[in-house]
C-alpha positions as CSV (number, residue, x, y, z in Angstrom):
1,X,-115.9,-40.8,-116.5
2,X,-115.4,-39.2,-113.1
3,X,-111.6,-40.1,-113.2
4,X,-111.2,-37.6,-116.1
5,X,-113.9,-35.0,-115.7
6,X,-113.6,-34.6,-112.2
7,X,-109.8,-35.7,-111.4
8,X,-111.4,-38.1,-108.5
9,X,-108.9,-40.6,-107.9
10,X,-109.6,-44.5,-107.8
11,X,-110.1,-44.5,-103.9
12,X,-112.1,-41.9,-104.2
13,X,-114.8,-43.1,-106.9
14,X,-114.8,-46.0,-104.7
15,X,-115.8,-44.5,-101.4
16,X,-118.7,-42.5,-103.6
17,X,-120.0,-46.0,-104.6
18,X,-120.0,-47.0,-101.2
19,X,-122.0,-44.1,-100.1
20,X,-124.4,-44.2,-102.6
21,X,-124.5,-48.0,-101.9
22,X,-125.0,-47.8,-98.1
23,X,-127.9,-45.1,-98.3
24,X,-129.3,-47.9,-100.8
25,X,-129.0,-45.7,-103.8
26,X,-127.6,-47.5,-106.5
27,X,-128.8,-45.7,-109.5
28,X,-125.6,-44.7,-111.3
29,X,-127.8,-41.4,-112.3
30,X,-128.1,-40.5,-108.7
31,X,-124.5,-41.2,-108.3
32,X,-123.5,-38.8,-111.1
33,X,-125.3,-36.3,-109.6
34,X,-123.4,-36.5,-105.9
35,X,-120.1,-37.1,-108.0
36,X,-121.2,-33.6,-110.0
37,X,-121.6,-31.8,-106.4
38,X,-118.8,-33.3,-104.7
39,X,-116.9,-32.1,-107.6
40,X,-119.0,-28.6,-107.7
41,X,-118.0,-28.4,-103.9
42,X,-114.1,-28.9,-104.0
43,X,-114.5,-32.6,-102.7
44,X,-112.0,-33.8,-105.1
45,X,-109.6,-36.1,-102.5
46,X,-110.2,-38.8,-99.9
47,X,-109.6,-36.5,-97.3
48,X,-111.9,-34.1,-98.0
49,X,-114.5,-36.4,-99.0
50,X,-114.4,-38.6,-95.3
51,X,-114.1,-35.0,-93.9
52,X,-117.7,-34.0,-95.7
53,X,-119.5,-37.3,-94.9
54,X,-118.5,-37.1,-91.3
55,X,-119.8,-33.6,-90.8
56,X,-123.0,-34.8,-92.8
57,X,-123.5,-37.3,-90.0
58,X,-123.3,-34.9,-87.6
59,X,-125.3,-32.8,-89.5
60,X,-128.2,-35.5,-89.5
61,X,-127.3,-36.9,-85.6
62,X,-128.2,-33.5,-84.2
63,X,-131.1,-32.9,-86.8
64,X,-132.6,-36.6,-85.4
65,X,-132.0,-35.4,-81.4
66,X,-133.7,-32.0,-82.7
67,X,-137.0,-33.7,-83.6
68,X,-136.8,-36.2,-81.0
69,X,-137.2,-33.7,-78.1
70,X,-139.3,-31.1,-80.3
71,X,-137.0,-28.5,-80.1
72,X,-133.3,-27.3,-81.1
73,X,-130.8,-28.8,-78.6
74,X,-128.5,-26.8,-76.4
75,X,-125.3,-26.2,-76.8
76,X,-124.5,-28.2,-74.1
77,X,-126.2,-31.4,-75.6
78,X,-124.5,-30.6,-78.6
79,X,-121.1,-31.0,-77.3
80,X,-121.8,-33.8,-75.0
81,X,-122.8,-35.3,-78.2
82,X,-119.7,-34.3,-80.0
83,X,-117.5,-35.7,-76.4
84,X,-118.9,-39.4,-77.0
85,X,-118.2,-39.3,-80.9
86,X,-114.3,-38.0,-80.0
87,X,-114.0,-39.1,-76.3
88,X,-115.5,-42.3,-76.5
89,X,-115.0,-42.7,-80.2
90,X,-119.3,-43.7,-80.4
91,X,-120.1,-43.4,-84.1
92,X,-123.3,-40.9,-84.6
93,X,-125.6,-44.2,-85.1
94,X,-124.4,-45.0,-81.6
95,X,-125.0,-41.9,-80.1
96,X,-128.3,-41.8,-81.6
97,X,-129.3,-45.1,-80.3
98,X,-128.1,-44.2,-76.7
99,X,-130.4,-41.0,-77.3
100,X,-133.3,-42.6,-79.0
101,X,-133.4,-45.8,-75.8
102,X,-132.9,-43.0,-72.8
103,X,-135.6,-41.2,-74.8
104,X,-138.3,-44.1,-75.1
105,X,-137.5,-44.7,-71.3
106,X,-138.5,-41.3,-70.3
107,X,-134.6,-40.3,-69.4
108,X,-134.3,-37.1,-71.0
109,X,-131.9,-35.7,-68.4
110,X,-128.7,-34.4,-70.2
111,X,-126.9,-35.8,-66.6
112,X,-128.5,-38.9,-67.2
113,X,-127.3,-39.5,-70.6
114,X,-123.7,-38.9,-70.0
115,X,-124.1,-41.5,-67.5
116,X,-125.1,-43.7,-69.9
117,X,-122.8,-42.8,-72.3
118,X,-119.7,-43.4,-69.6
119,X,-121.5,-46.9,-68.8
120,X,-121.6,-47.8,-72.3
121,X,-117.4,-46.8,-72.9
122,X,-116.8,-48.6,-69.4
123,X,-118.5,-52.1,-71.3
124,X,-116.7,-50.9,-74.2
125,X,-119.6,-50.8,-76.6
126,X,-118.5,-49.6,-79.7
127,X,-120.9,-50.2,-82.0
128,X,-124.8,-50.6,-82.3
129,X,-124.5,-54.2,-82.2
130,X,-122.5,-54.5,-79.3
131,X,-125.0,-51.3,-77.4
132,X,-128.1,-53.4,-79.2
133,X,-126.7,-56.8,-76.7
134,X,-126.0,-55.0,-73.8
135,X,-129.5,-52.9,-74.3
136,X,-131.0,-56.9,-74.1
137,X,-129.5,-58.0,-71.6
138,X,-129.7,-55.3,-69.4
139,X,-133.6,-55.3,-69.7
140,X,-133.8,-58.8,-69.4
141,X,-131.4,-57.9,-65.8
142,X,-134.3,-55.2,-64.5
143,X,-137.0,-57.7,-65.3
144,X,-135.4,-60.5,-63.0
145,X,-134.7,-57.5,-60.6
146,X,-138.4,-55.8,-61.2
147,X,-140.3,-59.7,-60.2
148,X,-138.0,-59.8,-56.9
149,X,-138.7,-56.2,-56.1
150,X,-142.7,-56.1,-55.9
151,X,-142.6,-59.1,-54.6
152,X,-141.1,-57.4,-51.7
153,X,-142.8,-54.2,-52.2
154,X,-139.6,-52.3,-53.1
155,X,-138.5,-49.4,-54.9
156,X,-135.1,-48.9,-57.0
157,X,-132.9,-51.1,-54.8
158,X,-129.7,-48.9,-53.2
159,X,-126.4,-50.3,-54.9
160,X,-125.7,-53.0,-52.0
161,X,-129.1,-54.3,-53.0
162,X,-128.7,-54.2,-56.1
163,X,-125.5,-56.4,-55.7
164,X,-127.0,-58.8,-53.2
165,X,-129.5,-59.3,-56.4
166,X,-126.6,-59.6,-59.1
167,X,-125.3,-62.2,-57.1
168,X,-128.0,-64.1,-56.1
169,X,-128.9,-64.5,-60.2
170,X,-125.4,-64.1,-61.7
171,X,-123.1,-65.4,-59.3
172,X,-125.4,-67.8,-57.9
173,X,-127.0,-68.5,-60.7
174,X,-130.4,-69.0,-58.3
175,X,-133.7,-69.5,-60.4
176,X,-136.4,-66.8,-59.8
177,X,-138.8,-69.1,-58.1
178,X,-135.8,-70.1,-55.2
179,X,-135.1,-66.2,-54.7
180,X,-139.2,-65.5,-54.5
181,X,-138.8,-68.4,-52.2
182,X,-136.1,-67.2,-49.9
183,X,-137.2,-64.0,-49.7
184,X,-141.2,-65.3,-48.9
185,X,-139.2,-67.4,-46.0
186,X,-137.4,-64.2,-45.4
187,X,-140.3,-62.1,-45.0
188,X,-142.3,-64.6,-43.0
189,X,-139.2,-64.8,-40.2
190,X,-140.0,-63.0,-37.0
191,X,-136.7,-62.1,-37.1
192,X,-134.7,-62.3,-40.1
193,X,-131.1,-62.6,-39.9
């Protein structure tokens, strides 16, 4: 009985469940044995125990950015890292999402990812629910944007373009065949307003 043997209150037995539980281990022989090392390791309050499993997050966050980019991160990753978990109050799941979608998108750039990062607490995306939603529908966004620009044989779009095109879809709520239209008219003008 981890009550008596280890003096773990109620609260905490409970949040050692829920651990074990939320890692999907619910063998009450695995959960002895992190009850034994808690206890072994002086986690014997609340306190100390949300204290642990926080820095174990960390722990794993950076570990997960490490083998991402093949390497140790810098310090300065490291405590941009640490800025969106206290700054922006991004749990690690969230940062490693940001990290893991700027990754698969070839945006490695540290300056890049702080960008993202100050986006994302602008929208105020707080969990990876939330960041998974606003992931969709900025895709879906860049693919109305991407049809319009090749059509026009055009690069990234400076911001006043990029709001013409917001507008045009969002405000306007114009179909992509009428914008391909207007700007086909557009483009065919001698001399376009």
């Amino acid at each position: 009985d981890w009550l008596d043997d280890y003096n773990f209150s109620p609260e905490l037995v409970l949040l050692l469940i829920e651990e074990c539980y939320s890692k999907d281990k619910k063998n009450f022989n695995y959960m002895s044995k992190v009850a034994k090392t808690w206890y072994n390791n002086g986690i014997n309050t609340l306190a100390k125990a949300k204290n642990y499993l926080e820095k174990q997050d960390y722990v794993i966050m950076f570990d997960k950015v490490s083998k991402l980019y093949g390497s140790e991160i810098s310090e300065e990753m490291m405590s941009s890292l640490l800025d969106w978990v206290n700054d922006f109050k991004f749990t690690p799941d969230l940062v490693m999402l940001l990290v893991e979608d700027c990754y698969a998108r070839g945006k490695k750039d540290l300056r890049y990812l702080n960008s993202v990062a100050s986006k994302w607490h602008g929208e105020n995306i707080s969990s990876v629910d939330l960041a998974k939603e606003y992931m969709k529908k900025h895709r879906e966004k860049w693919q109305k944007y991407g049809v319009v620009l090749n059509f026009i044989k055009m690069g990234r779009p400076t911001t006043i373009e990029e709001e013409m095109l917001y507008k045009w879809f969002y405000t306007y709520n114009f179909t992509e065949d009428i914008v391909l239209k207007a700007c086909a008219e557009t483009i065919a003008t001698s001399k376009p307003l």
